[in-house]
N, CA, C and O atoms as a printed pandas DataFrame, in Angstrom:
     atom_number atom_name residue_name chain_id  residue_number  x_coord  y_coord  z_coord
0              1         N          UNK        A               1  -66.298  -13.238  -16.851
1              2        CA          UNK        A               1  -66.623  -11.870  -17.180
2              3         C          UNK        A               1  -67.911  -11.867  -17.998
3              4         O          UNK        A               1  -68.180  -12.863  -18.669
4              5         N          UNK        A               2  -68.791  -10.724  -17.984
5              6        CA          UNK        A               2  -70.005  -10.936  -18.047
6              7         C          UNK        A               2  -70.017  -10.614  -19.979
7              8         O          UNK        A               2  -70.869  -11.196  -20.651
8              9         N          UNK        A               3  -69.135   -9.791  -20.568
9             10        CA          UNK        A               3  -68.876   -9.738  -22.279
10            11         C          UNK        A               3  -68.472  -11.144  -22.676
11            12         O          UNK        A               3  -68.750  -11.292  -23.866
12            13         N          UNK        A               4  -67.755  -12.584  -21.996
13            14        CA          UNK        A               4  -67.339  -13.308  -22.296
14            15         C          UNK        A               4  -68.665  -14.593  -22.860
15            16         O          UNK        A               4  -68.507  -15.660  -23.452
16            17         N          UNK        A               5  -69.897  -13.925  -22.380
17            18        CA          UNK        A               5  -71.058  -14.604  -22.460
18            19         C          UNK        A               5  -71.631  -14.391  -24.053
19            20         O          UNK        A               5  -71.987  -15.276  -24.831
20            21         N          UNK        A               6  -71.612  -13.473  -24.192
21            22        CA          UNK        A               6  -72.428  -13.089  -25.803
22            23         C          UNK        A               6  -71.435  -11.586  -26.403
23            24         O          UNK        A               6  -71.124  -10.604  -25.729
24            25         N          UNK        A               7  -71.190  -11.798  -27.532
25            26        CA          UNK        A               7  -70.666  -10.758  -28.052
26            27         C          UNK        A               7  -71.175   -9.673  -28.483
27            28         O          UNK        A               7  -70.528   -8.832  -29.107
28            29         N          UNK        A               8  -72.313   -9.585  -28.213
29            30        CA          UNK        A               8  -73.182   -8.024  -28.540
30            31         C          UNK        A               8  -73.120   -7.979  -26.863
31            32         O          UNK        A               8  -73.312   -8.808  -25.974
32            33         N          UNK        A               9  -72.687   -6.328  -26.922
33            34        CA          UNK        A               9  -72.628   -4.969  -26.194
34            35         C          UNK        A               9  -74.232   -4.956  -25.539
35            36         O          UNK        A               9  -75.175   -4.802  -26.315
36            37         N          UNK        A              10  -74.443   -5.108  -24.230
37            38        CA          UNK        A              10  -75.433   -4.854  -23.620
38            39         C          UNK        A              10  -75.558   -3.357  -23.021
39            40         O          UNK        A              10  -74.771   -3.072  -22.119
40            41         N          UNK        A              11  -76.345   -2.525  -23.385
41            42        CA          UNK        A              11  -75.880   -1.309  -23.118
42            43         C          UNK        A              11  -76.662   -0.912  -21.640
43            44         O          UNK        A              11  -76.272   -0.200  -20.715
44            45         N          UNK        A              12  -78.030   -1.740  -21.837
45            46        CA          UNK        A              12  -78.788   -1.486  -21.024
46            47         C          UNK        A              12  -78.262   -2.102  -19.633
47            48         O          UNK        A              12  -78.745   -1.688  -18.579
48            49         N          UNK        A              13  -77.270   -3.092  -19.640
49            50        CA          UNK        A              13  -76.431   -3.638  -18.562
50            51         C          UNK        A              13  -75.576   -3.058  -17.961
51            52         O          UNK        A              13  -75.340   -3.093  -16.753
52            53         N          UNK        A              14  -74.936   -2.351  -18.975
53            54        CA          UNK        A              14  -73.976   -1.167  -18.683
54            55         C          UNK        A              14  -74.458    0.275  -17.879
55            56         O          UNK        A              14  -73.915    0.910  -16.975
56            57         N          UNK        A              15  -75.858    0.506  -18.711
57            58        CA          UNK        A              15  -76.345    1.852  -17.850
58            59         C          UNK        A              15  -76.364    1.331  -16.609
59            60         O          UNK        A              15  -75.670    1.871  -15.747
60            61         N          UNK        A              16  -77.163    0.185  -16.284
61            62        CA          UNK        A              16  -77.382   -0.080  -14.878
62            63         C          UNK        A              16  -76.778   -0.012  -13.740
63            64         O          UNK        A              16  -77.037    0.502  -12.652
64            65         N          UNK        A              17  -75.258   -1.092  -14.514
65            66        CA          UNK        A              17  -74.144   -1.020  -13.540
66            67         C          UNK        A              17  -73.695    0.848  -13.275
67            68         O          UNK        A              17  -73.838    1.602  -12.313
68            69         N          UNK        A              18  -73.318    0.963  -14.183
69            70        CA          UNK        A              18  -72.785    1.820  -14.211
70            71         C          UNK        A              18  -73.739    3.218  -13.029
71            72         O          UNK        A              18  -73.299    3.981  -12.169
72            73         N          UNK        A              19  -75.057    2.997  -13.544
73            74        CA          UNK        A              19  -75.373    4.134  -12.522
74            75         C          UNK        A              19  -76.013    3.418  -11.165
75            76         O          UNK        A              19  -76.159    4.336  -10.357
76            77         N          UNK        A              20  -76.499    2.047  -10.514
77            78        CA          UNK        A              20  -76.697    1.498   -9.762
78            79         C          UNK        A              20  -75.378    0.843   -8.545
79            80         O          UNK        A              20  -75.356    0.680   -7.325
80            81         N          UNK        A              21  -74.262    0.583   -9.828
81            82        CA          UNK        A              21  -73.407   -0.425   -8.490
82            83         C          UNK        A              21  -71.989    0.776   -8.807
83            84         O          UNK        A              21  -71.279    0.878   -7.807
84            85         N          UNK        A              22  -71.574    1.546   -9.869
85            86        CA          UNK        A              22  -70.732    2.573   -9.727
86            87         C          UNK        A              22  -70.826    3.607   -9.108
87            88         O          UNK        A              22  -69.825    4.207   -8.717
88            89         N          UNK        A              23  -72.432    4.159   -8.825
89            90        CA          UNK        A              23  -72.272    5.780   -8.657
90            91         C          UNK        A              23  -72.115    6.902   -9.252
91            92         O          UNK        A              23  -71.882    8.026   -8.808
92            93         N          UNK        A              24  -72.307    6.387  -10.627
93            94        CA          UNK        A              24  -72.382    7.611  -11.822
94            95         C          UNK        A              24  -73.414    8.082  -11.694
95            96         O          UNK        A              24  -74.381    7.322  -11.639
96            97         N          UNK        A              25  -73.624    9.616  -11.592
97            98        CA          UNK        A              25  -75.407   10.316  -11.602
98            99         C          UNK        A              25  -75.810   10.425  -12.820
99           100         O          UNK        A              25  -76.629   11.333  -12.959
100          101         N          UNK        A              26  -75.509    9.752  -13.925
101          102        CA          UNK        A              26  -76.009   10.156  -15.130
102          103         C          UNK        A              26  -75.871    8.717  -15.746
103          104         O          UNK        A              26  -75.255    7.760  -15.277
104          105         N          UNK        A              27  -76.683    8.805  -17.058
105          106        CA          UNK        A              27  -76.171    8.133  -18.048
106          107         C          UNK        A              27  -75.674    8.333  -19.141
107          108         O          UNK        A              27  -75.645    7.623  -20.146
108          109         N          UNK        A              28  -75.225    9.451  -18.911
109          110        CA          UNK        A              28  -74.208   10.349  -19.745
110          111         C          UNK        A              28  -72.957   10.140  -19.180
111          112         O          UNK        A              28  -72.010    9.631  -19.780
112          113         N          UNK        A              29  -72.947   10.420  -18.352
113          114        CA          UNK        A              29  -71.286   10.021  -17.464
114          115         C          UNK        A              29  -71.149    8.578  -17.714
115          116         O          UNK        A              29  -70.004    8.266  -18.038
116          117         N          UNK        A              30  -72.077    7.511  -17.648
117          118        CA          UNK        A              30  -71.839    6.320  -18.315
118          119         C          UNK        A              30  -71.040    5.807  -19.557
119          120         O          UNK        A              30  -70.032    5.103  -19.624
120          121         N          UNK        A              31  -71.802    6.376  -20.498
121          122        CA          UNK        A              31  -71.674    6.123  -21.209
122          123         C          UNK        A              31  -70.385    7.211  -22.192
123          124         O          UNK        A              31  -69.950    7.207  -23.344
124          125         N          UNK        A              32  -70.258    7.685  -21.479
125          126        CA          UNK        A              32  -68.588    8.753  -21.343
126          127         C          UNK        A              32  -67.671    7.712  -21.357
127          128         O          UNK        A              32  -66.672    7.684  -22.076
128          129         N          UNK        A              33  -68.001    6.862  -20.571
129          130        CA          UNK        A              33  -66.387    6.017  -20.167
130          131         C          UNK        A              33  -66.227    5.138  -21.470
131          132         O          UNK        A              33  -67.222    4.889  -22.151
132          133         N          UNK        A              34  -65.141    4.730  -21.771
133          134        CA          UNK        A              34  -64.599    3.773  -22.737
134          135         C          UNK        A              34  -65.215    2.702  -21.836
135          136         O          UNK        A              34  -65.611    2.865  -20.682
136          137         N          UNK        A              35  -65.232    1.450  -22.642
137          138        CA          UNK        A              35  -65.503   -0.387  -22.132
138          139         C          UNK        A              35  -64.571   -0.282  -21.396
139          140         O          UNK        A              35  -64.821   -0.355  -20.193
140          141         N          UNK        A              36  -62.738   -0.012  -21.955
141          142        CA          UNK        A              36  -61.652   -0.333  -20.784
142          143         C          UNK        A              36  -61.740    0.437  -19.501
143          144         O          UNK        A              36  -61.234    0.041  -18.451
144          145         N          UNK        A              37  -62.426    1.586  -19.641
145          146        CA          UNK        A              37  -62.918    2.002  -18.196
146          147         C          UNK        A              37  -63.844    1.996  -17.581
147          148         O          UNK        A              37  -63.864    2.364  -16.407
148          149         N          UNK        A              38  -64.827    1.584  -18.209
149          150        CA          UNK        A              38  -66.273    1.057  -17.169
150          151         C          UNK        A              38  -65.759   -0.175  -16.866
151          152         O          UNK        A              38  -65.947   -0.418  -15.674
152          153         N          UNK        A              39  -64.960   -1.405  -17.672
153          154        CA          UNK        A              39  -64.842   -2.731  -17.087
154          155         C          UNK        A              39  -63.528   -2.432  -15.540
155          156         O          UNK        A              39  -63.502   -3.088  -14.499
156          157         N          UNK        A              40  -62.697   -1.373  -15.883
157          158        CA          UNK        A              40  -61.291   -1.323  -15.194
158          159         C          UNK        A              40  -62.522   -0.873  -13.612
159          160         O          UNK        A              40  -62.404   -1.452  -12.532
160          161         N          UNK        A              41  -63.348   -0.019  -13.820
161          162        CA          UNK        A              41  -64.047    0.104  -12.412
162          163         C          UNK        A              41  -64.987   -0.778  -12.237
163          164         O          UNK        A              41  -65.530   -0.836  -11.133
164          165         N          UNK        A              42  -65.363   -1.613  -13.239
165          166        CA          UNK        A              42  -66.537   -2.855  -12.441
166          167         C          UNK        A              42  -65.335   -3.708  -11.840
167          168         O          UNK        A              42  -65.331   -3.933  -10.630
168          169         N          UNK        A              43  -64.356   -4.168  -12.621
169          170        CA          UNK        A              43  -63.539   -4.657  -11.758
170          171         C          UNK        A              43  -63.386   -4.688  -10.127
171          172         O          UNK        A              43  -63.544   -5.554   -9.267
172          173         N          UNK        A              44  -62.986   -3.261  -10.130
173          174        CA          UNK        A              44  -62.490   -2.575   -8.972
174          175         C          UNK        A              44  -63.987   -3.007   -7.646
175          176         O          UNK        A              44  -63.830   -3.420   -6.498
176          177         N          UNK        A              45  -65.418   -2.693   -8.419
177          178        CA          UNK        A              45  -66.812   -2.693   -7.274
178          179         C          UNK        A              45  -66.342   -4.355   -7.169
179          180         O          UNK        A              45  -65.650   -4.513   -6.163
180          181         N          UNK        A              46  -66.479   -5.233   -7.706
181          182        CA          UNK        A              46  -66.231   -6.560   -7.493
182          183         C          UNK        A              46  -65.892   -6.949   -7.025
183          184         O          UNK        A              46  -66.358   -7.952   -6.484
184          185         N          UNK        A              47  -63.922   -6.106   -6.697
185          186        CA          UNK        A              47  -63.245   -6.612   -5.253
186          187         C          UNK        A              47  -63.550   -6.083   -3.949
187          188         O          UNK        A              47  -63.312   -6.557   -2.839
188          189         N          UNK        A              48  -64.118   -5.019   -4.286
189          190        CA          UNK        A              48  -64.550   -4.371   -2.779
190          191         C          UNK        A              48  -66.144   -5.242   -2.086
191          192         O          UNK        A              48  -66.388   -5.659   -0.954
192          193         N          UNK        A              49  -66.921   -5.241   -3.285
193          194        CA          UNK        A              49  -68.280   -6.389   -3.476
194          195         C          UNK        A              49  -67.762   -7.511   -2.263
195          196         O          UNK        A              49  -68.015   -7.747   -1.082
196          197         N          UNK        A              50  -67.088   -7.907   -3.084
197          198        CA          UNK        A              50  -66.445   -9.439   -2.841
198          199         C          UNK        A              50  -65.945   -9.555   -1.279
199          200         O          UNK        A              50  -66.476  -10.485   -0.673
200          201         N          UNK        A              51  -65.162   -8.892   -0.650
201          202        CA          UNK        A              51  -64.617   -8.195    0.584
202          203         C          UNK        A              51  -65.091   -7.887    1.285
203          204         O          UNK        A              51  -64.855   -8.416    2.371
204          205         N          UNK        A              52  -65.900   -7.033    1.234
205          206        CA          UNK        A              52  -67.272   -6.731    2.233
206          207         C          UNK        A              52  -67.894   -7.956    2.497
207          208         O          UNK        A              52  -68.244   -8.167    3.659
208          209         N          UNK        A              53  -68.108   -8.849    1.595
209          210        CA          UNK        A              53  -69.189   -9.557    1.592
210          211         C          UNK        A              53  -68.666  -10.875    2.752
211          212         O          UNK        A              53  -69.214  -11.368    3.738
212          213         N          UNK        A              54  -67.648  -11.067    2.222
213          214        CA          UNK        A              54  -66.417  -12.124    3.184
214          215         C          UNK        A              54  -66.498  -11.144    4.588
215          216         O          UNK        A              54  -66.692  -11.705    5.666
216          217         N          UNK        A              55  -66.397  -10.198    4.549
217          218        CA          UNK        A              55  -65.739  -10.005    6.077
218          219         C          UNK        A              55  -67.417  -10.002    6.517
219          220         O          UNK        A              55  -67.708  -10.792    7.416
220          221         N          UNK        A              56  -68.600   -9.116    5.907
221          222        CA          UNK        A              56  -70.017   -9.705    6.739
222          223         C          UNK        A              56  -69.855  -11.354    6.996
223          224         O          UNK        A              56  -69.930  -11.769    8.153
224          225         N          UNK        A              57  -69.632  -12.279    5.887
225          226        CA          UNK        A              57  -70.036  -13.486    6.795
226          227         C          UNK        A              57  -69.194  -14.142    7.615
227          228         O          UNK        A              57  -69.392  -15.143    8.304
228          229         N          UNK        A              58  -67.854  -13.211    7.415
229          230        CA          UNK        A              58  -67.099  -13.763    8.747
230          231         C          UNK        A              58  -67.127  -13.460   10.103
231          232         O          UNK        A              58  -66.484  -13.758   11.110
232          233         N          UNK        A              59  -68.389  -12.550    9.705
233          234        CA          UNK        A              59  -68.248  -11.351   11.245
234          235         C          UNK        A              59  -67.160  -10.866   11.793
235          236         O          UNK        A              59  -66.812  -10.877   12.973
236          237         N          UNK        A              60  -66.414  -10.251   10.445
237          238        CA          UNK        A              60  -64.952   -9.687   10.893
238          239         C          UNK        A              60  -64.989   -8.039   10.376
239          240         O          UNK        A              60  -65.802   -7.363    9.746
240          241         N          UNK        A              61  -63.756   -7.804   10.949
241          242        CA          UNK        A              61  -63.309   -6.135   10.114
242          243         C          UNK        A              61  -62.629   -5.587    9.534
243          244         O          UNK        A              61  -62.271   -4.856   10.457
244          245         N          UNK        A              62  -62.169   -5.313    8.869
245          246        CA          UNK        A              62  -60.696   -4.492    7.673
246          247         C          UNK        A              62  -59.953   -4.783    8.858
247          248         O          UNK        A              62  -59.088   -5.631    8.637
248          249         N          UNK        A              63  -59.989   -4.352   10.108
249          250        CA          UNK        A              63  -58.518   -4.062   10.576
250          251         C          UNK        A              63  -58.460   -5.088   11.480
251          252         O          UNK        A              63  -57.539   -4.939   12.283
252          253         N          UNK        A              64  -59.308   -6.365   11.680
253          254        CA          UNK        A              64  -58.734   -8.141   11.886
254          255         C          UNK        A              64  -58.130   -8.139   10.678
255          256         O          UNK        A              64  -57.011   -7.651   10.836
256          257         N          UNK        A              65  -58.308   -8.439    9.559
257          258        CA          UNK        A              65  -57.860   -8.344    8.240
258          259         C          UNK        A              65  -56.654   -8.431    7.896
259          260         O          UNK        A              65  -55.938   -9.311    7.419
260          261         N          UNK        A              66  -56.507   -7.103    8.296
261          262        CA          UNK        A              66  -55.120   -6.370    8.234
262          263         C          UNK        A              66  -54.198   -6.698    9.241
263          264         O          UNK        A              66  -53.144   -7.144    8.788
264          265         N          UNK        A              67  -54.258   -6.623   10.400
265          266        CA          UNK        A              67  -53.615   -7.459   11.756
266          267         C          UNK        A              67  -53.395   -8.900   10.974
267          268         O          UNK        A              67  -52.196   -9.107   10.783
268          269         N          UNK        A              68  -53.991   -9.622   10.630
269          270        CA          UNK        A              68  -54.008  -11.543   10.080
270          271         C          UNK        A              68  -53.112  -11.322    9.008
271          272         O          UNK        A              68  -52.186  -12.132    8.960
272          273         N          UNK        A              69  -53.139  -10.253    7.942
273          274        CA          UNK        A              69  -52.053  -10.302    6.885
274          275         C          UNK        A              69  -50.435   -9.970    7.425
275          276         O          UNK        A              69  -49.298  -10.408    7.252
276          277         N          UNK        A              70  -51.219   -8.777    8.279
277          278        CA          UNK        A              70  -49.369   -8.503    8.662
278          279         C          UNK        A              70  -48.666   -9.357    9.703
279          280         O          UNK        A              70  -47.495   -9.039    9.911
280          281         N          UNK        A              71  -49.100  -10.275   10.326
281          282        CA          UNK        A              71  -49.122  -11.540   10.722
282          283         C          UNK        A              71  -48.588  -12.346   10.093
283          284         O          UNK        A              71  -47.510  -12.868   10.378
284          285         N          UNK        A              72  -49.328  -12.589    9.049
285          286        CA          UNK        A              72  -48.552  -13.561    7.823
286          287         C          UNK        A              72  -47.886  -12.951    7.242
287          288         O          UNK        A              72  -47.978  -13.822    6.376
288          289         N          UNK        A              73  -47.336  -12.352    6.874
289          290        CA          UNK        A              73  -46.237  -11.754    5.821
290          291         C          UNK        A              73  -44.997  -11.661    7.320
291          292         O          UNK        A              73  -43.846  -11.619    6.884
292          293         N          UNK        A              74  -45.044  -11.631    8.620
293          294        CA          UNK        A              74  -44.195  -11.858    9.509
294          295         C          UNK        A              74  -43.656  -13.370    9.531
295          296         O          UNK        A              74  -42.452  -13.611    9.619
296          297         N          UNK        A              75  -44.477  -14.208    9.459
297          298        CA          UNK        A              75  -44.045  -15.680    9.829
298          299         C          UNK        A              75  -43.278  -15.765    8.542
299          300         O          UNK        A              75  -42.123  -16.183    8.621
300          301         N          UNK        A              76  -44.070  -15.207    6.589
301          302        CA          UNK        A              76  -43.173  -15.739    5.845
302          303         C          UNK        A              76  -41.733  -15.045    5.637
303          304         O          UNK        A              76  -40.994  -15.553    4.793
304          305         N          UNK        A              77  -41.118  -13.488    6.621
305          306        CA          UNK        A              77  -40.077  -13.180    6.417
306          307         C          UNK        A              77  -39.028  -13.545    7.471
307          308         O          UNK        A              77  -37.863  -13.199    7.671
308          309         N          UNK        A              78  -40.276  -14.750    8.333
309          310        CA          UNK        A              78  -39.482  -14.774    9.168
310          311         C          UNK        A              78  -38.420  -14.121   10.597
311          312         O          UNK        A              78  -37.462  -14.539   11.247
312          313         N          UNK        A              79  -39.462  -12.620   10.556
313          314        CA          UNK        A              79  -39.205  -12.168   11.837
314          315         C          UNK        A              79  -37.803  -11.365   11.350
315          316         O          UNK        A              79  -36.938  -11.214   12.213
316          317         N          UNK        A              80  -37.548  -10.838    9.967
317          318        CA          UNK        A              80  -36.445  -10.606    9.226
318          319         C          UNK        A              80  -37.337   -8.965    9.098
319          320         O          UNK        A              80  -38.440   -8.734    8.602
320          321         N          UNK        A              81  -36.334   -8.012    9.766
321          322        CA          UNK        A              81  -36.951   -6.973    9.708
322          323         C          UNK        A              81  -35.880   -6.071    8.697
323          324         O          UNK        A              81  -36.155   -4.912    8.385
């Protein structure tokens, strides 16, 4: 986590994210949010970040994805409906 690096508050890191990779139109709406809720939604861009980014280099789609999970969660119940 990127606070786990230095203990002073980067604010100017925060505007960024916050209005570059969140989608906040302001930096007022930024800086509105508590830390536990700007981090609870950087969280959130991270896994979607992260996901997108896997299925571009897999040259796949949410719904291979989704077909391959519900797939597996069949073999581990064992066909136990």
């Amino acid at each position: 986590m990127y606070f786990d690096q230095d203990p002073a508050i980067d604010f100017a890191w925060i505007l960024f994210v916050g209005r570059a990779r969140l989608g906040l139109a302001s930096d007022r709406e930024v800086v509105r949010l508590t830390l536990k809720d700007f981090m609870a939604r950087y969280h959130a861009y991270q896994q979607v970040f992260d996901m997108e980014n896997m299925l571009r280099a897999g040259n796949t789609t949410y719904a291979q994805v989704k077909a391959k999970q519900e797939q597996e969660e069949e073999w581990l119940l064992g066909g136990v409906s």
